[in-house]
N, C-alpha and C positions, 0 to 999 in steps of 0.2 A: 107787364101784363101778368095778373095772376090767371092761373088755370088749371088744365088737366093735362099731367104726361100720363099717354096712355099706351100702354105695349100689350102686341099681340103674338104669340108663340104657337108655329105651323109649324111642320112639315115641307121641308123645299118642293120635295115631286107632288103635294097633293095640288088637288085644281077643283075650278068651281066653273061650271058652263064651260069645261075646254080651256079655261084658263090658269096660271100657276097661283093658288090663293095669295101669295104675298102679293104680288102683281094686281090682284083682282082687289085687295084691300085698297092701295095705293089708288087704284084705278076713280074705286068707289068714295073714298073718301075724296078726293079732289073734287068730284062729282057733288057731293055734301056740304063743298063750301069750305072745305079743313083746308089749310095755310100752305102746311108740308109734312111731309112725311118722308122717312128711310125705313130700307131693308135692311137688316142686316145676317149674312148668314155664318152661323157658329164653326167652330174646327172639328169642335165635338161637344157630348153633352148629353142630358139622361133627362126621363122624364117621370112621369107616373106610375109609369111601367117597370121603371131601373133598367130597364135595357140601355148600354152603351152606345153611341153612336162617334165614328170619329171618323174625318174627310182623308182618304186616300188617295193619291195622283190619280190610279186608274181609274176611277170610279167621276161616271161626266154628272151627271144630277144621280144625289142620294136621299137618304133620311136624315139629312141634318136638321136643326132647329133654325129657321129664319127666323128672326125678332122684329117686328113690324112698330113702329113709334111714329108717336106724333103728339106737338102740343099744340093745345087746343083747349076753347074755352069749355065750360061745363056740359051749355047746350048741344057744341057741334060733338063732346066726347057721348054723350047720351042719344043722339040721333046715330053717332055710328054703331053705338051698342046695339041700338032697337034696329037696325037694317040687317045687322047682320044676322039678327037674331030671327028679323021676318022671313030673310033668306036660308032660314034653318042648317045653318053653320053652327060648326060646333068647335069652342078653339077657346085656350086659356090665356086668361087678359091679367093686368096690370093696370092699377086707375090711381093714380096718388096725387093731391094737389099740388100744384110746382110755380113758381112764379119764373117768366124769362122777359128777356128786355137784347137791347145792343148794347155793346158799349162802344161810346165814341162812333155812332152809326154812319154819321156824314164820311166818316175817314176811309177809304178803300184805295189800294194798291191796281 
């Protein structure tokens, strides 16, 4: 399948309606009809800003960067753009064209 890998870069603690944005992406996109999607949350990591951010034991939810992905075809990657956008979110994306497939898909363990 050719398509769209599309990544999304939050903020762990931030939330949208009570919810943690990564979560509410996830949530929202299934919703959209998108296939799958992962969180993923960084060790550490800098951004715009140059400010540092790095995961400490003691520290339970921080400012790390979650990385939010999914592939997806052009359309479902352009209706999540425009939701999110409706929902005047404000968050730095990644859209690159990607092709994915199985390999060997019948064979599983």
């Amino acid at each position: 399948m050719k398509g769209t890998y599309l990544t999304f870069f939050v903020q762990e603690d931030r939330t949208h309606h009570g919810v943690l944005v990564y979560e509410w992406l996830l949530k929202e996109a299934r919703r959209l009809g998108l296939k799958g999607g992962t969180a993923f949350k960084a060790i550490a990591g800098f951004g715009r800003h140059g400010l540092i951010h790095a995961d400490h034991f003691i520290e339970l939810a921080g400012d790390l960067p979650v990385e939010v992905t999914f592939m997806a075809t052009e359309e479902e990657a352009n209706r999540l753009i425009a939701f999110i956008q409706a929902e005047g979110q404000s968050m730095f994306y990644i859209s690159v064209p990607a092709e994915c497939g199985f390999i060997n898909e019948q064979v599983r363990s």
